[in-house]
N, C-alpha and C positions, 0 to 999 in steps of 0.2 A: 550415580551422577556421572561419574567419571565412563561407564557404560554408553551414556547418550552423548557426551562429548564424542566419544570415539564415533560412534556413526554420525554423528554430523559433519566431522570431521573427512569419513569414507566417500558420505552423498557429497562435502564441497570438492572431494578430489575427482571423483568421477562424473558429478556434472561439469567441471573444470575443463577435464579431458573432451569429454561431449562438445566442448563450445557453448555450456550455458553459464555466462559469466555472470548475471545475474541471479541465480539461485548458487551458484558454486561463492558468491562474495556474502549471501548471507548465511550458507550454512557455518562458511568460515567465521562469521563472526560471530552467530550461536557458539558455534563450538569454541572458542573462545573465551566467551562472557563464561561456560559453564564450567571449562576446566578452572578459569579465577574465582570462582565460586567454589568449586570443589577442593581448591589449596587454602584458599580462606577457612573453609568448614573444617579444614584437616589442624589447619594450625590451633584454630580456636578451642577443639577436640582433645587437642596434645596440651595446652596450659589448664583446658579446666582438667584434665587426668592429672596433671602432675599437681598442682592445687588441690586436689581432695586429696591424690599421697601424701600431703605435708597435714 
């Protein structure tokens, strides 16, 4: 997940550069939504680990 963040991320910068403000403001915002997904999934990952150690 944190993989297609980063290209979405790559394609908002260099459509950016390009002049296409429009796909360069939704890649940003995929990439985005998927990195707070991927820190959501990470946290959630770390309490259930630490809950089945106890």
């Amino acid at each position: 997940m944190l993989y297609y963040t980063l290209v979405f991320l790559v394609i908002a910068l260099i459509a950016g550069v390009l002049g296409f403000g429009g796909i360069a403001g939704a890649s940003a915002g995929i990439a985005q939504i998927l990195f707070f997904l991927f820190v959501a999934f990470l946290l959630i990952s770390i309490v259930v680990a630490l809950i089945r150690r106890v």
